[in-house]
N, C-alpha and C positions, 0 to 999 in steps of 0.2 A: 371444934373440939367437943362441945356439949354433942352433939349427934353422932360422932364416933366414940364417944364416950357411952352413950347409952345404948348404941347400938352390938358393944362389948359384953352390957351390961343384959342386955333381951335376948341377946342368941342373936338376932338379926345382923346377916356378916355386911349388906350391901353401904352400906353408910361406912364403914369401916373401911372396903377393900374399893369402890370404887375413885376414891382419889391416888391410891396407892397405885390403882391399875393404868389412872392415866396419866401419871409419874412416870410409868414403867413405859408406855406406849412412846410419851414423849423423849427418855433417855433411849431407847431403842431407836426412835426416827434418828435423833442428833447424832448417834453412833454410825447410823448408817451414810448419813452425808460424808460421816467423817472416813469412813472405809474407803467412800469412791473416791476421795479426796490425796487420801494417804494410808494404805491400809497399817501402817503404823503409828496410825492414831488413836484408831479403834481402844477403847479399855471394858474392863469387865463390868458389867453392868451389878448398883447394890443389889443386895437378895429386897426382899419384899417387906422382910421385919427391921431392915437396915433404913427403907424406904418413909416406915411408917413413923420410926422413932423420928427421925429427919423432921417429920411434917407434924409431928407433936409439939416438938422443940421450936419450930418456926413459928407456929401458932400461936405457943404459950409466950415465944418472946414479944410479937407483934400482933396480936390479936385485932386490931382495927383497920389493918395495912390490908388494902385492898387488893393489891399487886399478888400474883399466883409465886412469883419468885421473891426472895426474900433476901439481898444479898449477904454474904459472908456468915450465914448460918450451917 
C-alpha cells in the first residue's frame, strides 16, 4: 500500500501499475482456460481502475496476509 501510495504521489506509475498488470495477465490466463473449456464461461475482464481499487481494499483489509488472493474481498 505505502509504495503505491507514494508511487501516485512522485509521478512514478511502475509500483502502481505493475501489480494491477499481473492481475490482469493472471484474470486473462483463467479466462482463457475457461474458453477452451466452455466458451460460455468466458466473462468480461475488470477495467484496470476496477483492478486497483480491488487491491487497495484487500490490502487495507489484511495488510499482514501473505497469500496474493485474499478470499471474499
Amino acid at each position: 500500500m505505502a509504495a503505491r501510495a507514494a508511487s501516485r504521489d512522485s509521478g512514478i506509475k511502475a509500483d502502481k501499475y505493475l501489480p494491477v498488470t499481473w492481475m490482469q495477465g493472471n484474470l486473462s490466463g483463467a479466462n482463457l482456460t475457461r474458453m477452451y473449456a466452455d466458451p460460455e464461461l468466458t466473462i468480461a475482464l475488470p477495467s484496470s481502475s476496477k483492478i486497483s481499487s480491488w487491491l487497495d481494499k484487500a490490502c487495507k483489509a489484511a495488510p499482514q496476509t501473505p497469500e496474493f488472493f485474499l478470499p471474499n474481498n
